[in-house]
TORBA-717650 format. One record per residue (C-alpha): x, y, z; residue in one letter; residue number from 1. Coordinates in steps of 0.25 Angstrom, whole numbers, plus 2048, in hexadecimal, padded with zeros to 3 digits. Each point is the difference from the previous one (the first is absolute). Layout:
((X, Y, Z), 'A', NUM),
...
END
This chain:
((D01, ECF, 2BB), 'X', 1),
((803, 80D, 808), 'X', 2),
((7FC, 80D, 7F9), 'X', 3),
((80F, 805, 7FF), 'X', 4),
((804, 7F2, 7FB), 'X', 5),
((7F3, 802, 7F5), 'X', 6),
((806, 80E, 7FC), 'X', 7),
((80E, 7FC, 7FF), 'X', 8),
((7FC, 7F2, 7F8), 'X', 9),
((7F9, 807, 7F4), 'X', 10),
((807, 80D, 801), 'X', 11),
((7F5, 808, 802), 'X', 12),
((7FF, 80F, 806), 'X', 13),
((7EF, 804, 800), 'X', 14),
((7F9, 7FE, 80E), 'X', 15),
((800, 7F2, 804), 'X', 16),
((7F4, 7FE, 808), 'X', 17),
((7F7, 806, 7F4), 'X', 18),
((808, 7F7, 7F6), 'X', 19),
((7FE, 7F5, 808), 'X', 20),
((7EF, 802, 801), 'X', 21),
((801, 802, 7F2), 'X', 22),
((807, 7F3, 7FD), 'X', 23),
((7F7, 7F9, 80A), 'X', 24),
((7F3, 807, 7F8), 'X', 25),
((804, 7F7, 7F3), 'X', 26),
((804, 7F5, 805), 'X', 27),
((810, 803, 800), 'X', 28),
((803, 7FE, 80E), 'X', 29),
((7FA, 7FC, 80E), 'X', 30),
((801, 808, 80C), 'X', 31),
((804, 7FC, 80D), 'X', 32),
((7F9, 80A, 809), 'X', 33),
((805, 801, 80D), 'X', 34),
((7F9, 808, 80A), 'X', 35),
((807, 80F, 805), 'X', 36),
((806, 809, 7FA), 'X', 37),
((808, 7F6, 7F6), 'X', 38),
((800, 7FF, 7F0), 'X', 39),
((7FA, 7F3, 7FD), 'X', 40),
((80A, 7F5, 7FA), 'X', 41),
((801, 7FF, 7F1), 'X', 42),
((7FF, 7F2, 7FA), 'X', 43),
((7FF, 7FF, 7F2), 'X', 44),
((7F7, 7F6, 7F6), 'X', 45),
((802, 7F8, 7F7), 'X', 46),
((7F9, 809, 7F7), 'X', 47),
((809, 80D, 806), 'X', 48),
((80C, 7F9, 7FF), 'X', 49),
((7FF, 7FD, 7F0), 'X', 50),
((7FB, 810, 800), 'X', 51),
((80D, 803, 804), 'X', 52),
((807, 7F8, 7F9), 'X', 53),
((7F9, 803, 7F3), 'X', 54),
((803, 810, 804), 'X', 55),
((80E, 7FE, 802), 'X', 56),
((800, 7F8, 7F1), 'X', 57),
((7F7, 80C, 7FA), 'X', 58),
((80A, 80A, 806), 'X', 59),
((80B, 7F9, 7F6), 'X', 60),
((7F6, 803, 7F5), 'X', 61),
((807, 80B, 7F9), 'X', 62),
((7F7, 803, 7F5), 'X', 63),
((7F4, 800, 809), 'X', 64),
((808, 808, 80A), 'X', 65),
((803, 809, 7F5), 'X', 66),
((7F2, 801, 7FA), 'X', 67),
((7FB, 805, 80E), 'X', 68),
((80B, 809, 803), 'X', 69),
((7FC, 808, 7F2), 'X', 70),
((7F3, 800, 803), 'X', 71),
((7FF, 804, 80C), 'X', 72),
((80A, 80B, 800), 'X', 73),
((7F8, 807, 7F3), 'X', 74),
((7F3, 7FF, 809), 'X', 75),
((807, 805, 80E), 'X', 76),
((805, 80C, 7F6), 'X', 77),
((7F4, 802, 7FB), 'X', 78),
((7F8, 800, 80C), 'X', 79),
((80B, 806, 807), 'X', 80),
((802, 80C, 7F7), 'X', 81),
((7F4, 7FF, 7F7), 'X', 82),
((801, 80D, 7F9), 'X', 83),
((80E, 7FE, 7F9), 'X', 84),
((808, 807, 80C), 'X', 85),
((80F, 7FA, 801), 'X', 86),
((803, 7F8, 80D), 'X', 87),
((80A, 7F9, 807), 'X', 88),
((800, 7F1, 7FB), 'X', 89),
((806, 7FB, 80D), 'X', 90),
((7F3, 803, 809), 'X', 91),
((7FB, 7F4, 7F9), 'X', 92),
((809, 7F8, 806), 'X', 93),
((7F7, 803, 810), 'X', 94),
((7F5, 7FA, 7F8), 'X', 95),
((7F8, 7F1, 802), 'X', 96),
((803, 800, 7F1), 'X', 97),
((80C, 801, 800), 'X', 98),
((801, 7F1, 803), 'X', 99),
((7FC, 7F5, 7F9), 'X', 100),
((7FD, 7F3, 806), 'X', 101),
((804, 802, 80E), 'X', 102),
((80D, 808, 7FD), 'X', 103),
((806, 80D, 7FC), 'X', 104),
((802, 801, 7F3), 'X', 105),
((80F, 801, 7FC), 'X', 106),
((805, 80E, 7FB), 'X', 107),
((804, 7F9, 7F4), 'X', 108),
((7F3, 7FB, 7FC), 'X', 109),
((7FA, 80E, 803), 'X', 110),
((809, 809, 7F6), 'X', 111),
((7FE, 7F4, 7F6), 'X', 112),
((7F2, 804, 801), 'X', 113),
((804, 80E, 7FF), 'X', 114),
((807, 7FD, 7F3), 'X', 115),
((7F4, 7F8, 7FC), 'X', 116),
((7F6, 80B, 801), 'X', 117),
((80B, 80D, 7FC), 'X', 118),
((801, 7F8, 7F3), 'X', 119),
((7F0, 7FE, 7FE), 'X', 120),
((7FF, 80F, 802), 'X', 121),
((7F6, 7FD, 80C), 'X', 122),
((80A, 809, 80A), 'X', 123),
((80A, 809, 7FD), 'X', 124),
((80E, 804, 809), 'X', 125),
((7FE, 80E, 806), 'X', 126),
((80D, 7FF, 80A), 'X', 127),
((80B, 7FA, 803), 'X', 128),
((803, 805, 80E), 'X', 129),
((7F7, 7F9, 807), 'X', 130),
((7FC, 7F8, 7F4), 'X', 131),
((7F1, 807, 7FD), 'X', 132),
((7F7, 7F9, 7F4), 'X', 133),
((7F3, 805, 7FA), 'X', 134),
((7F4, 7F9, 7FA), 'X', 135),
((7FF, 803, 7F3), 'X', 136),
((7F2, 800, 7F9), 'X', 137),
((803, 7F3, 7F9), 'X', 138),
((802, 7FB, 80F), 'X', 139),
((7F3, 807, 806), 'X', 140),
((7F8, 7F6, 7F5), 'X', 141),
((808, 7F5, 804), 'X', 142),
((7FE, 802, 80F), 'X', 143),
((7EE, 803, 7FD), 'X', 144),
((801, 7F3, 7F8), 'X', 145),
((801, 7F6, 80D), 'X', 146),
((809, 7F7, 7F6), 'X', 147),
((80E, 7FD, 801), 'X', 148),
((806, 80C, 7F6), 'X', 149),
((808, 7F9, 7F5), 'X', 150),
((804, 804, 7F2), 'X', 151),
END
């Protein structure tokens, strides 16, 4: 499969040449190289093809999917604005964590996890125009601990 048929099947948007190494590296895909300047062809496994499929079942996993937004949130903020300094929540979403198994978190999950930690007293609202959040102290514990924060 051509590299533009690979991106639009599996809806992907990173650099498909490294992808596609990468893939080859564990065993997800074989390469056909072709000689020039040309990308080589991307054929998945066996093996790639159950990842993907077993990525596209985890994306479903709303609990899971929940668990990480929270988490890793609380940790972006914290390494983000360590000292306690307000910022605007939506910067997270330019960052790899803000996806989860391949796909951007949705907005909804996101302020559920904003609910979530308001409520733990692990951040607090600051703004509303942009939305701003701090960590809280509670939260700074909860960020140092490596665990997923839960009450």
């Amino acid at each position: 499969m051509d590299n533009a048929r690979f991106v639009e099947e599996h809806e992907l948007t990173e650099d498909v040449s490294v992808l596609a190494f990468q893939l080859e590296q564990r065993g997800l895909a074989d390469l056909a190289r072709t000689f020039g300047s040309g990308a080589p062809h991307v054929h998945l496994t066996d093996e790639g093809r159950g990842a993907v499929h077993d990525l596209k079942n985890l994306q479903k996993d709303r609990a899971a999917r929940l668990r990480h937004t929270t988490d890793t949130f609380l940790r972006w903020l914290y390494d983000t604005v360590g000292d306690r300094s307000p910022t605007n929540l939506g910067l997270f979403l330019d960052t790899p964590g803000a996806f989860f198994a391949g796909a951007e978190i949705p907005q909804a999950d996101l302020q559920q996890a904003l609910v979530h930690l308001a409520q733990n007293d692990l951040i607090e609202p600051i703004g509303a125009a942009p939305v701003t959040v701090a960590v809280t102290i509670q939260g700074v514990s909860c960020a140092l601990s490596a665990a997923t924060c839960r009450p």
